[in-house]
Every structure is written in structure tokens, then in C-alpha cells.
C-alpha positions as CSV (number, residue, x, y, z in Angstrom):
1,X,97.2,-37.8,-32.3
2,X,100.2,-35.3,-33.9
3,X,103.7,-36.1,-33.1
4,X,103.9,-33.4,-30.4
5,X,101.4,-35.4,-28.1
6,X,102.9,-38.7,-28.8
7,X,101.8,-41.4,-26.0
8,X,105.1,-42.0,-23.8
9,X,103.8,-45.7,-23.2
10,X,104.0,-46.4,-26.7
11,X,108.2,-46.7,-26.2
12,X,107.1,-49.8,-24.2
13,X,103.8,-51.0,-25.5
14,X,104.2,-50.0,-29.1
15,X,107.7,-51.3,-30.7
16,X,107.4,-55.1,-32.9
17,X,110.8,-56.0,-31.6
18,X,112.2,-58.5,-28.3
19,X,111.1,-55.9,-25.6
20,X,107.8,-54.7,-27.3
21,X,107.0,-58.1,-26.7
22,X,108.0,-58.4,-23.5
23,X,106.7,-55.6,-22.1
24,X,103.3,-56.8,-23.8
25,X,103.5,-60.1,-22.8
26,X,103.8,-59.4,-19.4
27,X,100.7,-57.0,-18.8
28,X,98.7,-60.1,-20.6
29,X,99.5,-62.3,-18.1
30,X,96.6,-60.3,-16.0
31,X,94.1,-61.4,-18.6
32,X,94.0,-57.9,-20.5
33,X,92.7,-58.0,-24.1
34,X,95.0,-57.1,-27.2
35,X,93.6,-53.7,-27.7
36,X,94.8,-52.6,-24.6
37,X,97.9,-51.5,-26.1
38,X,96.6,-50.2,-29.5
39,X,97.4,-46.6,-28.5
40,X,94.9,-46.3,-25.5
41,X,96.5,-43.5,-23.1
42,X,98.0,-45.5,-19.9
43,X,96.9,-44.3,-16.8
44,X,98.8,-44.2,-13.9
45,X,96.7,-44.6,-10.3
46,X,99.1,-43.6,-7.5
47,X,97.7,-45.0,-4.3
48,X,98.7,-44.6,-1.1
49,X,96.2,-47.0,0.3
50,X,97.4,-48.6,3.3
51,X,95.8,-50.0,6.8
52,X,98.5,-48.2,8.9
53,X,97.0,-45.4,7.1
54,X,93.8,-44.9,8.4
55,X,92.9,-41.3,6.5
56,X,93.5,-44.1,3.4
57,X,92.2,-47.1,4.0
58,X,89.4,-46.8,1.2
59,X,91.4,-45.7,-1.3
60,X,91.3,-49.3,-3.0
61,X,87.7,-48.8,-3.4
62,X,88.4,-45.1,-4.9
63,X,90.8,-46.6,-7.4
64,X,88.3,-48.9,-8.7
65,X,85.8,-46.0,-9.3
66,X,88.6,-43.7,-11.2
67,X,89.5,-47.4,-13.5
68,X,86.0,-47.0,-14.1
69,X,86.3,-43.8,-15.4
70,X,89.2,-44.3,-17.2
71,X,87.8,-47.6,-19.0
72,X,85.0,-45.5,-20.1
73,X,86.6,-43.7,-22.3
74,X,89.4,-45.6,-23.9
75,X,91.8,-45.5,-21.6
76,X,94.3,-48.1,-20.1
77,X,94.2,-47.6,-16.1
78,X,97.1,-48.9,-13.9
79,X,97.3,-48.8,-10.1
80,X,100.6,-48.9,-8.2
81,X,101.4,-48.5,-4.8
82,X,103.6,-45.8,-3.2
83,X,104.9,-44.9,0.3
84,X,101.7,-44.7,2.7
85,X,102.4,-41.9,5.3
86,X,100.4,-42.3,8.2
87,X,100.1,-39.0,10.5
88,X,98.5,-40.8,13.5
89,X,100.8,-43.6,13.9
90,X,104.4,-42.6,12.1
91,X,107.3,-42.0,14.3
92,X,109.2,-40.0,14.7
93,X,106.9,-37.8,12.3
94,X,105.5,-38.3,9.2
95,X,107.2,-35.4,7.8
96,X,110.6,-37.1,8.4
97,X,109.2,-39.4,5.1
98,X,108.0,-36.6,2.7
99,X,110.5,-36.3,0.8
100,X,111.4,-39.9,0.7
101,X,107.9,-40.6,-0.4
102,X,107.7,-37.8,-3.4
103,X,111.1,-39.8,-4.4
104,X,109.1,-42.8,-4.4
105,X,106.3,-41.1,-6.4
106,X,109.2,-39.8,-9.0
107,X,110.8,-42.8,-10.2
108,X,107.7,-44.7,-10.1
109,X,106.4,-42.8,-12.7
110,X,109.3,-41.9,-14.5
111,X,110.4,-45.5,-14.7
112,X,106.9,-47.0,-15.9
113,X,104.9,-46.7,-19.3
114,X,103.0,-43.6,-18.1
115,X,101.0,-41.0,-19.9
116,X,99.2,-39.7,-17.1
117,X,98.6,-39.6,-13.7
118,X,95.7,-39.7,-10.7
119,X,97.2,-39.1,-7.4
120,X,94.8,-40.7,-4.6
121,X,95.6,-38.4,-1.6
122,X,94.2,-37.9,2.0
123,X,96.4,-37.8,5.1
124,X,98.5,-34.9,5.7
125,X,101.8,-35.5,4.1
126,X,100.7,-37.9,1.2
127,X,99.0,-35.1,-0.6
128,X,102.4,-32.4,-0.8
129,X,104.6,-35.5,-1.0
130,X,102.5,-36.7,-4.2
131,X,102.0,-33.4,-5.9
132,X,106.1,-32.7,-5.2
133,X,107.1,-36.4,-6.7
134,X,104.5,-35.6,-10.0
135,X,105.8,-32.5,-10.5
136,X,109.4,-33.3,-10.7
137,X,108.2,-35.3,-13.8
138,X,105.8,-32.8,-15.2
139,X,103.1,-35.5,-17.1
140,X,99.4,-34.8,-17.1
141,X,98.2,-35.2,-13.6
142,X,95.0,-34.6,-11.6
143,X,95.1,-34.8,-7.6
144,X,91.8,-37.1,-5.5
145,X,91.2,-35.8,-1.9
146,X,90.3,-39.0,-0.4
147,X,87.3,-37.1,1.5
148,X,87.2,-35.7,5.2
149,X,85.6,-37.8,7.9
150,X,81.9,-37.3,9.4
151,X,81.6,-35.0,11.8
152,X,82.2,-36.6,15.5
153,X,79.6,-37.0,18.1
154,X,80.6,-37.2,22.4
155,X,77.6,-36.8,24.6
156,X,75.4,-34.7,22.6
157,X,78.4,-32.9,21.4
158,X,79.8,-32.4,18.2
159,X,83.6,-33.1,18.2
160,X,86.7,-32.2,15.8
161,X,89.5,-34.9,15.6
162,X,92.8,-33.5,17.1
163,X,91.1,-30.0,18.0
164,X,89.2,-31.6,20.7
165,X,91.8,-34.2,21.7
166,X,93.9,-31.1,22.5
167,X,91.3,-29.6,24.9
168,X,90.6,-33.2,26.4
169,X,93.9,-33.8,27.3
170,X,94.3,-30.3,29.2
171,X,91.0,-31.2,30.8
172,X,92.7,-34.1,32.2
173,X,95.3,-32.9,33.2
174,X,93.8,-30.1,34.7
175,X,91.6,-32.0,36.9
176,X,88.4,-30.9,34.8
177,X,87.5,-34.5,33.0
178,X,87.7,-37.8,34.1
179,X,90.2,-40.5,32.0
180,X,87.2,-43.0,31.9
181,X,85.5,-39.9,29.8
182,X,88.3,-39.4,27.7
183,X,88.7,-43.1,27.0
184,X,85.0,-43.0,25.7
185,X,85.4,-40.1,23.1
186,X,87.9,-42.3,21.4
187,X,85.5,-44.2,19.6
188,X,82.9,-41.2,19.0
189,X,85.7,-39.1,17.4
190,X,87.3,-40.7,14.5
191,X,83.5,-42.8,12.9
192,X,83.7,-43.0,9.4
193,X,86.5,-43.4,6.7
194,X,88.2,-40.6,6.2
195,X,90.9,-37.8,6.9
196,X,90.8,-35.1,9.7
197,X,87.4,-32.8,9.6
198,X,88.9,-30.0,11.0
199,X,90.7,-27.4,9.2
200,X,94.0,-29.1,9.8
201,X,96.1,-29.8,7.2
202,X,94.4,-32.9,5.5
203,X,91.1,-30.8,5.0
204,X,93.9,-27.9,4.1
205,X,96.1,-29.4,2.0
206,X,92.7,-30.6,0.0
207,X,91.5,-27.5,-0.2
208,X,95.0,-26.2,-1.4
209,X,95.1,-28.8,-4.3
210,X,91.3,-27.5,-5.8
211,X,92.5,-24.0,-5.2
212,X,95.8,-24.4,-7.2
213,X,93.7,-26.1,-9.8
214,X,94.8,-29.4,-9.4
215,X,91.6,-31.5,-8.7
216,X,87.9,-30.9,-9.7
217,X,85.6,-28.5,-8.1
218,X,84.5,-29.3,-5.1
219,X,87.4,-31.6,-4.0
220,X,88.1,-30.6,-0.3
221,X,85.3,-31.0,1.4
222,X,82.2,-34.4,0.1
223,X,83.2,-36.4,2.9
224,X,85.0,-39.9,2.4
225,X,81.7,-41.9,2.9
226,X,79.7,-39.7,1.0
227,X,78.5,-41.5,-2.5
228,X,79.7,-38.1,-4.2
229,X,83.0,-38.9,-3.3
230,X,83.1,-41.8,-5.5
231,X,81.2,-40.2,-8.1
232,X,84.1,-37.9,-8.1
233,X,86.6,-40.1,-8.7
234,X,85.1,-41.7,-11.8
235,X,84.7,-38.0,-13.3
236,X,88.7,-37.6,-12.2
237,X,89.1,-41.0,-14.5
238,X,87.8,-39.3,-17.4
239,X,89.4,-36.4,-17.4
240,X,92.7,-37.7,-16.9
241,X,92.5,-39.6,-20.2
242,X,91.4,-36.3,-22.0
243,X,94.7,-34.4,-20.3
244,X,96.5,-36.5,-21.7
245,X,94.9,-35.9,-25.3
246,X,95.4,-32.5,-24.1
247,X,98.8,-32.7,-23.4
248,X,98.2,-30.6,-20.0
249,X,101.0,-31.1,-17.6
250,X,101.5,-30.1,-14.3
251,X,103.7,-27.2,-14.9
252,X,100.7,-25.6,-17.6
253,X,98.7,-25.4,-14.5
254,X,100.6,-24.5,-11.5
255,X,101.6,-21.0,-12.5
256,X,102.7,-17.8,-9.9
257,X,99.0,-17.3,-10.3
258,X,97.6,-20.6,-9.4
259,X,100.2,-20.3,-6.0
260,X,98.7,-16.8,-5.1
261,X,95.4,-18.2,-5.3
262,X,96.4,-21.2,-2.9
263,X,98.3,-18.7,-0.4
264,X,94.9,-16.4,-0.5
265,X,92.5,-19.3,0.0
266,X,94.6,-20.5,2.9
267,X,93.7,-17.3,4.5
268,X,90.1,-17.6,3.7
269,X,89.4,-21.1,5.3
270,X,91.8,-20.6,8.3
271,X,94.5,-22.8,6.9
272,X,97.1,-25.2,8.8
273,X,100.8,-23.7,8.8
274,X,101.8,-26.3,7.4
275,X,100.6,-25.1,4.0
276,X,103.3,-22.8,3.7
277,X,106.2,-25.4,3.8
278,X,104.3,-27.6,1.6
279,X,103.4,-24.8,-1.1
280,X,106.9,-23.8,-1.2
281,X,108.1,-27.1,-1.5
282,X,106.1,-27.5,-4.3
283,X,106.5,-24.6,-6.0
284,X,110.4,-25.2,-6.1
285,X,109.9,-28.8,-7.6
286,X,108.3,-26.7,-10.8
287,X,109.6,-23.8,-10.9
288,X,107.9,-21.2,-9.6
289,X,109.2,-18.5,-7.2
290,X,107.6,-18.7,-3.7
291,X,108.8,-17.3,-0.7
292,X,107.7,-16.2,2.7
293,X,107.5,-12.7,1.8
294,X,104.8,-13.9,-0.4
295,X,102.8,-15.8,2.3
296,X,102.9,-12.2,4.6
297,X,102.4,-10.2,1.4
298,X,99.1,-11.9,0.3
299,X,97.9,-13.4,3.6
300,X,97.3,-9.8,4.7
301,X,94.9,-8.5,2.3
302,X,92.3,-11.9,3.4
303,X,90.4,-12.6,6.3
304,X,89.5,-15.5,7.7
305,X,85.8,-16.1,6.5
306,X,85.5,-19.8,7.0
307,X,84.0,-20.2,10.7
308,X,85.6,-24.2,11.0
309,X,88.0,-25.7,14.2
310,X,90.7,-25.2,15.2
311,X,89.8,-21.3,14.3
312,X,86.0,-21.6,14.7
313,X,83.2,-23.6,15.4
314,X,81.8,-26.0,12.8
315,X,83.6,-29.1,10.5
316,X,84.3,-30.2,6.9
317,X,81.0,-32.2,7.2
318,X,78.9,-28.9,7.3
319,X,81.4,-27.0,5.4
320,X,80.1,-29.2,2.2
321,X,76.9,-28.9,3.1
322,X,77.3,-25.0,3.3
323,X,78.8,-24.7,-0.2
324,X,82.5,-26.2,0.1
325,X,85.7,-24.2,-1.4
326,X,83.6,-23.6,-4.5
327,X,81.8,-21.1,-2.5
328,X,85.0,-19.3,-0.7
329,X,86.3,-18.9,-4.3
330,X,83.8,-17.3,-5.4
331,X,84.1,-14.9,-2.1
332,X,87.5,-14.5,-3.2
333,X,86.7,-13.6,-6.7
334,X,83.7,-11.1,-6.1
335,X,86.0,-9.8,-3.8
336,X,88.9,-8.8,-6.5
337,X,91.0,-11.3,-4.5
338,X,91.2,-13.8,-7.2
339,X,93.3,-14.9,-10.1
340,X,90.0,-15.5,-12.7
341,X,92.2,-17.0,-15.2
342,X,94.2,-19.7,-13.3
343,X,93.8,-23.0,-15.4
344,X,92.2,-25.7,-13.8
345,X,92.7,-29.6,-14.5
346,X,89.1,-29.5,-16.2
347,X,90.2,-27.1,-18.6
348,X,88.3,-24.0,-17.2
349,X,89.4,-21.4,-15.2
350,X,89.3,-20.8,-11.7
351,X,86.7,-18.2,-12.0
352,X,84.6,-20.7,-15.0
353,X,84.1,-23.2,-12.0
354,X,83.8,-21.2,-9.3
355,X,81.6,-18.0,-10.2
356,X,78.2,-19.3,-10.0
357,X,79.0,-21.6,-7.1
358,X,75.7,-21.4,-3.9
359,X,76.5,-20.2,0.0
360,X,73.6,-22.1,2.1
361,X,75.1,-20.9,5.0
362,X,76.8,-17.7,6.0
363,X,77.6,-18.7,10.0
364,X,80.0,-21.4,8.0
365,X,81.0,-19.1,5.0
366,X,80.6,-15.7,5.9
367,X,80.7,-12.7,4.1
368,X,83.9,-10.7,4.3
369,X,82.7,-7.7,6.5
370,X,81.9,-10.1,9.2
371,X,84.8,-12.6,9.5
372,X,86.4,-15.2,12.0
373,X,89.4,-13.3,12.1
374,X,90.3,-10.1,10.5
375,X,94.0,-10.9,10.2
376,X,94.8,-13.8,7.5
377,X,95.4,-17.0,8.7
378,X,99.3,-16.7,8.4
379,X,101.7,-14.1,9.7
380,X,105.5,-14.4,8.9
381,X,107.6,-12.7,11.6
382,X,111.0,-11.6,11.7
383,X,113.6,-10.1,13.9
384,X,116.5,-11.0,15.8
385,X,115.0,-14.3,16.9
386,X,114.4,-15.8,13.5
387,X,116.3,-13.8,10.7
388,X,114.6,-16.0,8.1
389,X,111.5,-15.9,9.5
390,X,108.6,-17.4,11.9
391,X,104.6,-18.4,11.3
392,X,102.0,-18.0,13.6
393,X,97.8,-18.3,12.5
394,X,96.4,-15.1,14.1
395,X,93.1,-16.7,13.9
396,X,93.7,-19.4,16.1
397,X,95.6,-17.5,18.7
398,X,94.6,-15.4,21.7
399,X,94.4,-11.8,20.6
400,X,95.2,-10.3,24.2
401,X,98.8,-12.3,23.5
402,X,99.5,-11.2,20.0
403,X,101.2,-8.4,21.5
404,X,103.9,-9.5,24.3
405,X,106.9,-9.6,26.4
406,X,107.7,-12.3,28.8
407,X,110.3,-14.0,30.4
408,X,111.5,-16.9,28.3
409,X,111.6,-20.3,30.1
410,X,113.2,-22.8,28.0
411,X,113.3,-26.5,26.7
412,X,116.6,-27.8,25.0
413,X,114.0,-30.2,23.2
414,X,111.2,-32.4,23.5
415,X,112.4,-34.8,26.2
416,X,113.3,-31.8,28.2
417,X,109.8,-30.1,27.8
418,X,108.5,-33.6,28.4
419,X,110.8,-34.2,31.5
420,X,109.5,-31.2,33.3
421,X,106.4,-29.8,32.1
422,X,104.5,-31.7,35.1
423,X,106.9,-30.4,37.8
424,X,104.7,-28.2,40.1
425,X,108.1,-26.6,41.1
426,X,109.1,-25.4,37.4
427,X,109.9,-21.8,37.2
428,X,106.8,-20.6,35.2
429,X,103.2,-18.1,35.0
430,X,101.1,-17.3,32.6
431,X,103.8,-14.1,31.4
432,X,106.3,-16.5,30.5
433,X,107.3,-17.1,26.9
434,X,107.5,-21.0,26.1
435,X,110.8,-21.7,24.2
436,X,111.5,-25.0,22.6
437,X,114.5,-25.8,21.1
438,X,115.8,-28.3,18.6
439,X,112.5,-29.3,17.2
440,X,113.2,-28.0,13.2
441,X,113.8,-30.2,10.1
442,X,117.5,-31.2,11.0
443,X,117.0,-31.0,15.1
444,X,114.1,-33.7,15.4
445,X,115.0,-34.9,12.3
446,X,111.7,-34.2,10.7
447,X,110.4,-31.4,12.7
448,X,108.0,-33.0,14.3
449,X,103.9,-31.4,15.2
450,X,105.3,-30.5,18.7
451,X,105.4,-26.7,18.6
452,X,102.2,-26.5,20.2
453,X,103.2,-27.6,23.5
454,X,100.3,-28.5,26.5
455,X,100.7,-25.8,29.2
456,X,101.8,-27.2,32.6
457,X,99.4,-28.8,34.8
458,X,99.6,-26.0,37.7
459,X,98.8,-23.0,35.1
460,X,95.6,-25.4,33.8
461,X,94.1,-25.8,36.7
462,X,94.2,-22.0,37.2
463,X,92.4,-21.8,34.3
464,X,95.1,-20.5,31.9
465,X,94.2,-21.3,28.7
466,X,96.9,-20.1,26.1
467,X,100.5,-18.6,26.5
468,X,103.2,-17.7,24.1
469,X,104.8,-20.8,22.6
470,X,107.8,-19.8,20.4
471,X,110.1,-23.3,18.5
472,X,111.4,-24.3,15.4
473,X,109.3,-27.2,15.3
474,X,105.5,-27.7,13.2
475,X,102.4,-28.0,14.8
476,X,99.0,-30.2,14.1
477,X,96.8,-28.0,11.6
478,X,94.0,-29.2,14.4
479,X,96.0,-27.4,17.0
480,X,95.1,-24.1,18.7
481,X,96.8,-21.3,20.7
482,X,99.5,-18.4,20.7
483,X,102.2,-20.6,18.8
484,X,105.3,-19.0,16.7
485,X,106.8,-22.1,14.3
486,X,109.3,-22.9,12.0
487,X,111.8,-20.5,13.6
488,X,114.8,-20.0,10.9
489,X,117.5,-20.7,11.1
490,X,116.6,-23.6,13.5
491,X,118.8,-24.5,16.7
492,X,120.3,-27.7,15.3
493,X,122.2,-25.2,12.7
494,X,122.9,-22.5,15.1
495,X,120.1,-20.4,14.6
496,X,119.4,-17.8,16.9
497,X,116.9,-19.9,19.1
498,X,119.7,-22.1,19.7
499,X,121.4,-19.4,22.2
500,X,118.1,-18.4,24.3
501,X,118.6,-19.2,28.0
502,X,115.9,-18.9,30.7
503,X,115.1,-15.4,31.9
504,X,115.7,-13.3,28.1
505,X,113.3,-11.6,27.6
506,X,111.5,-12.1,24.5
507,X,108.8,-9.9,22.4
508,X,106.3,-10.9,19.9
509,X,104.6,-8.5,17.9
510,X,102.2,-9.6,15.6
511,X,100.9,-6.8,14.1
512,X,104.6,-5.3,13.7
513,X,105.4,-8.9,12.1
514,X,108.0,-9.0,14.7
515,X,109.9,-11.2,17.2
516,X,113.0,-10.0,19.1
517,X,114.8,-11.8,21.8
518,X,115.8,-8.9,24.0
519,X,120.2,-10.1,24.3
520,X,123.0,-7.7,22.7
521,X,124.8,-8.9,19.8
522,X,127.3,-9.5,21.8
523,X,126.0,-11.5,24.2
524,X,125.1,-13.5,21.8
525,X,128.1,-14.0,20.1
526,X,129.7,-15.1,23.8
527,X,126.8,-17.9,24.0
528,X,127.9,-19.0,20.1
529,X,131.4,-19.2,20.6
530,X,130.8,-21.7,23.6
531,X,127.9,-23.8,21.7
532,X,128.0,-27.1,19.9
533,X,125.5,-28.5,17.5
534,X,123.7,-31.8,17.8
535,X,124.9,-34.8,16.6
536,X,123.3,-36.2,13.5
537,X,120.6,-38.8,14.7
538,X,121.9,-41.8,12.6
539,X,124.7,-42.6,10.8
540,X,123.6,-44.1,7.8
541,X,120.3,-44.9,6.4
542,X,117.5,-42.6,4.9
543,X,117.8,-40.1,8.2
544,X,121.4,-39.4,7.2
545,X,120.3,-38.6,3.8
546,X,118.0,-36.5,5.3
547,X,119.9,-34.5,7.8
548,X,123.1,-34.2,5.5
549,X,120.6,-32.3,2.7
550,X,117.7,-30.9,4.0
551,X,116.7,-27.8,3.5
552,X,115.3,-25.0,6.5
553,X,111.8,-24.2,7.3
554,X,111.3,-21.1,4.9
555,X,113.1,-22.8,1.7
556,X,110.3,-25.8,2.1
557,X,112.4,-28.9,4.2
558,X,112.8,-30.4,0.7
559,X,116.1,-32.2,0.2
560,X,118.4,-29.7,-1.6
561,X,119.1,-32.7,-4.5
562,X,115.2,-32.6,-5.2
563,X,114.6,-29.2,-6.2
564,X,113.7,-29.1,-9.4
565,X,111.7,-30.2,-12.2
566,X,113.5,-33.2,-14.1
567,X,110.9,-34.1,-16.1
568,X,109.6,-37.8,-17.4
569,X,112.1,-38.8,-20.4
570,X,111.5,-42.2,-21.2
571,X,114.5,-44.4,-20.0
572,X,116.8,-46.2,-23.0
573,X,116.3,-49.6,-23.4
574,X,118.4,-52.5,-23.6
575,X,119.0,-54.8,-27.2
């Protein structure tokens, strides 16, 4: 190996002297042979195995299959643990912990004898809170999907975990099904290992990690129990070791390119919104100019082709079995709407692995003059409402309410909504405009998945299904309906939606990319003048970190301190 590709481990493993011999020593005590550190490229496992993760809780046996690969052809495999974030159990919300996790996933790499890195990766926030922590160091790296569950089975039914809880629950409370029925579909939903098997944003966020070319074809979608899965992840050991040889870093792969694939992909498949925070937030971390222009931009020249929950009908289970993202890319690509020559962490292009890929079904991955939805996934609105911007997925909403005005009745934040969305005396029909307020990254803190708030009780059992839900919070990627997010500026900073008040009028236009709140300027400027922010939700700890530095909505939610690519220097020694 020339000096350009130099093994960074060998500043531990490979100096004669007091700490050569240390560091040596050390590593022996877990029984490993001498040639271990004769130049073999060390490879880093990142695992964010944990039982309080339950998306993860196979990864150990995952890891064992990439050491396997990684033995098998010379190299020298290390696991270590990192932050575990848990969707279904974390509070106040996983995302609160992203960012403290990809600083977790930083310094463990940069501080260890390194040369490469496999980042084991399922539920929603440990796959953008990996990628962001690796690419801040910029070594060879390869991303492992952990593998979507098996599809879920209620009654003769199939089922999609967190899509169907959602229409449960209003089923409940509208009267419609029974809680002794509801108690029962909890163990028919979630039965296999595994992350989410909707399109939400585990299944999204693995599709988003193939599609920028950071794991193998076919990565997204073999389920978790499937024996391909582990098959998978001894290939993934391989290949790291030969990146390494190659010297291919992150920031070789994940060019302007590679993101404009990603942002068109997520428009194929019906996407979670919470792609486009993650995406950005990775693209600052190495370099690579993203904004939401670009999601609008891009978004609009895709439809949505992939007929899955919470935009369709099927699941990741028969996704795979139809063809997986192999075979959308290779929609995307016959179709002109593809990047060929992204680099891929095999060493081919995008188009190399993709263009020959098989569609066994075209009710699951249709064609593009018959698709789901015509508009992409993701629309970014603007107007006086959210200056910097709003989301909503047009394919998941109701079209007959993608153009509307309606009175706004509002919630100061969660507890509020929660405190009187049962009231059969609340001020409300189905014209109304749903506001939520103080819900974004700094209001929560961590801008919780409540955006896609359950309509009240007396509307249900009228048989409304949808309304307009406008906040600056997230919602679940498994989550359905008319719902504007990530409002910017939030309320917590003064954002417009801070200064709404029951009975504005508000108007969304989707087509228009639009959102107004119908109040003069200087209306407005009255409510301002007589408004006063939040206070901070801790006064020291991690949250304080977190509220005094993060970033809005539409720059990513990273912490502004992150930002950047700092790469993997090896740290000076003592003598």
C-alpha cells in the first residue's frame, strides 16, 4: 500500500515504542493472534444494537455476519457500541437525540484506530444520526439497513405498523372499533425483527442510504428475518476492507449528484418528510449545498410510482418481492430522471447496479404514466405563514383539501391540543384549519412526530376523515392526511405561526406552493410587540445544548457547532 493510503490504525498498532505496545497488548487480551496487527485494515462496526431499540435488536447477530466478511479477506473487524435511538419508546422524541448521537458516532471513530467503517442502521433516527457522525470524519464507510419487518396480519387483514395504528385509534375513538379489538392487533402488527414496513421513515431513510450510494444494491427493502439480509451483511464486510484499499471516503461518494438522486427517489417511493431534514443535515456535515428550493425543484418533475402505506396499499415485504429500490432506479433512469454516474460504495455507478434490475409487479412499482400520485412526494410551501418554508406529501393528503381556506382554530402546543381535542363543545368543523403551535426543533425541544394531529372525536364520528393540519412540528413517515410541517421560522423563535389566533383565516395552496395566513402586516406586528417566547426547557444538560444551538427546520435541526466536515486526523500521542 503507497503512502497516500497509509492505514490510520497503524499510528496505534504499528509503532515499536511504550504505546505501540500498549495499544497491542491490550487488543491481545481478547485472545487475538499476532498478525492481527501486521497491516490488516481495522474495521470499525458501529452498532446501535439495543433492547430498548426494538427496530435493532438483531443487530448483534448482523455484526457477527459482517466480522465474517471482514475476516475473509484480511481484515481486522471491531464492534463498538453507540447511542441506540429508539422511535417507539424515546421521550420526549427521538429526534431530540440525533445530533447527540452523530456526536457520539464522531469521536468514536475519530478517537479509535479506524480505517473504515460499517454503520448498522434501522430505526428512524439511527440511520441520519450515523451517516451525519461518519461524515464529519470522512473515512471509508458503507451504511447496513437492518431490514424492514414482515408484513402484519389482523383478521385476515394485512396491516402496516403506525399507518394502521393511526386509523385504529380514530376507529376508537370514533365509536367504530372496540378496545378489546385494538388490544388484539398489537401483537399481529409488529411479528418479526425488524424496522417499520411502511414507507415511513425507517423503510425511507433505507431506501435514501442505497439511493445516495451508500449501501449495496438492494439494501432497503430484504426484510430483517430474511436469510438475504445476512447474506448482505457479510458482502458489506468485504467490501469495506476493499474501500479502504481504495481509499473511498464518504465525501467521494456523496456528491450534489448522489443528493439529487436521493431527493428524486424520495418522490418515487412516496417518501417520509422527514427525509428532507435528514438529507440536509447530512449534506451540510460534507459539504454539499442542499436546500429546500432543491427538494421543490426536483420533487416536481417525479411521481409517486411506488403503490406502498401510508400513500398506497401494499408493504416493504412485497416491495422486495416486487423488485425493491433496484427496480425504481432503474424507472428513474429509463426515465432521464437519473444521475447514471453517481458512485456507489461497490465501486459502480448508480446506473451499473441498477440498469438491468427486474419489476415482478407493476400494482407495487408502477410505470410512470400510471402513478400513486402525480405530484412528488414533497411540496415546499411558502408565504406569509412560513417565510422559510413548509412540507406537505401530496400523495398522502386528501386532494379535495390541497386547495383551501378555513378558519384557523388553534393549539398553543401539545398539552393544549391534548387538553381539548375531546371537548364536544370545541369551536370546530370540518372547514377549519388545525394550527399547532410550539411543536419545532427549539419549541418541543426536538420537534416531536406530532404534526399529524387525530381529528376530534365529534368530527370522526361524522365520518370526517382528513382536515388541514398546519404546525412546526414532524410527523411519523407512517402517518397520513392533509398535514403542512416544519413551519419556519417556528413559534418558539417568533416565527410567524407564533402570532396566529383563532378565527384568521388561513389558505393553503398546494399547487401555487403557497400558504398565507390572511392578517395585515400590521396586525401582525401589534400581536409581536405584545408576545414572549418560551422558556428554555432545562437549564443545563444536553437539552440546553440543544436549544441554545440548534438550527430551524429548513437548515436541517443540526446543532450550528456540528456543521461541517472535520475530518479523522489521528489524535497526538503522549511519551
Amino acid at each position: 500500500m503507497n503512502e497516500k493510503h497509509k492505514l490510520r490504525s497503524t499510528a496505534w498498532f504499528g509503532p515499536t515504542n511504550k504505546e505501540g505496545f500498549i495499544h497491542r497488548s491490550w487488543m491481545k487480551n481478547q485472545g487475538q493472534p499476532e498478525d492481527m496487527f501486521n497491516g490488516r485494515p481495522v474495521i470499525g462496526i458501529c452498532n446501535t444494537y439495543s433492547e430498548l431499540t426494538p427496530c435493532n435488536s438483531h443487530f448483534r447477530e448482523l455484526a457477527e455476519r459482517v466480522k465474517r466478511g471482514v475476516y475473509e479477506v484480511g481484515g481486522y473487524p471491531v464492534e463498538f457500541p453507540v447511542s441506540s435511538l429508539g422511535e417507539p419508546l424515546m421521550r420526549p422524541t427521538a429526534m431530540l437525540f440525533r445530533n447527540l448521537a452523530s456526536m457520539d458516532v464522531e469521536e468514536a471513530i475519530r478517537a479509535n484506530p479506524i480505517d473504515g467503517v460499517v454503520l448498522l442502521m434501522g430505526c428512524d433516527k439511527t440511520t441520519p444520526a450515523l451517516l451525519m457522525g461518519a461524515a464529519s470524519c470522512d473515512l471509508p464507510t458503507l451504511g447496513l439497513s437492518g431490514g424492514p419487518m414482515l408484513n402484519g396480519r389482523f383478521r385476515g387483514e394485512t396491516i402496516g405498523s403506525g399507518t394502521d395504528v393511526f386509523r385504529f385509534n380514530d376507529l376508537v375513538r370514533s365509536g367504530k372499533m372496540k378496545e378489546c379489538e385494538f388490544a388484539k392487533a398489537e401483537s399481529c402488527m409488529n411479528r418479526s425483527i425488524g424496522h417499520c414496513m411502511t414507507m415511513g421513515t425507517a423503510s425511507t431513510m433505507a431506501s435514501m442510504t442505497e439511493a445516495l450510494g451508500m449501501g449495496m444494491p438492494g439494501n432497503a427493502a430484504v426484510p430483517a428475518a430474511d436469510s438475504r439480509r445476512n447474506r448482505m451483511a457479510q458482502h458489506v464486510g468485504r467490501r469495506i476492507v476493499e474501500m479502504v484499499h481504495e481509499d473511498l471516503r464518504m465525501s467521494k461518494i456523496l456528491t450534489r449528484e448522489s443528493f439529487e438522486n436521493a431527493i428524486l427517489t424520495n418522490s418515487a417511493i412516496g417518501g417520509s418528510t422527514n427525509a428532507v431534514i435528514h438529507l440536509i443535515a447530512l449534506a451540510r456535515r460534507i459539504g454539499v449545498p442542499l436546500d429546500l428550493d432543491d427538494w421543490d425543484r426536483l420533487g416536481r418533475k417525479v411521481s409517486t410510482i411506488v403503490n406502498l402505506q401510508p400513500s398506497g396499499k401494499f408493504l416493504m415485504e412485497d416491495f422486495f418481492y416486487a423488485g425493491g429500490l433496484p427496480a425504481v432506479l432503474r424507472r428513474l433512469g429509463e426515465a432521464d430522471l437519473l444521475h447514471k454516474e453517481a458512485p456507489t460504495v461497490n465501486g459502480k455507478t448508480i446506473w451499473e447496479n441498477n440498469k438491468d434490475a427486474d419489476n415482478w409487479n407493476e400494482d407495487i412499482i408502477r410505470p410512470f404514466d400510471n402513478p400513486i400520485a402525480e405530484d412528488g412526494s414533497i411540496a415546499v410551501l411558502k408565504g406569509s405563514l412560513a417565510p422559510n418554508g413548509a412540507v406537505i406529501k401530496p400523495s398522502a393528503a386528501s386532494p379535495k383539501l390541497m386547495k383551501h381556506r378555513g378558519r384557523a382554530v388553534v393549539f398553543e402546543n401539545i398539552e393544549d391540543y391534548f387538553g381539548r381535542i375531546d371537548d364536544p363543545d370545541l369551536d370546530i368543523d370540518e372547514n377549519c384549519v388545525m394550527v399547532l403551535k410550539n411543536c419545532g426543533p427549539r419549541g418541543y425541544p426536538g420537534m416531536a412526530e406530532v404534526g399529524n394531529m387525530g381529528l376530534p372525536p365529534k368530527l370522526l364520528k361524522k365520518g370526517v376523515t382528513d382536515m388541514v393540519r398546519i404546525s412546526d412540528a414532524r410527523m411519523s413517515g407512517t402517518a397520513y392526511g392533509t398535514v403542512v410541517l416544519h413551519t419556519a421560522p417556528e413559534a418558539a423563535v417568533g416565527g410567524p405561526l407564533a402570532f396566529v389566533q383563532n378565527g384568521d383565516m388561513i389558505e393553503l395552496d398546494v399547487e401555487a406552493r403557497s400558504i398565507h395566513l390572511d392578517v395585515s402586516e400590521k396586525e401582525l406586528a401589534e400581536r409581536r410587540a405584545k408576545w414572549t417566547p418560551p422558556p428554555p426547557p432545562m437549564n443545563g444538560g444536553y437539552q440546553k445544548l440543544y436549544y441554545d444551538t440548534v438550527l430551524q427546520a429548513d437548515e436541517g435541526a443540526d446543532l450550528d457547532f456540528l456543521v461541517g466536515c472535520r475530518g479523522a486526523a489521528v489524535p497526538r500521542e503522549s511519551h
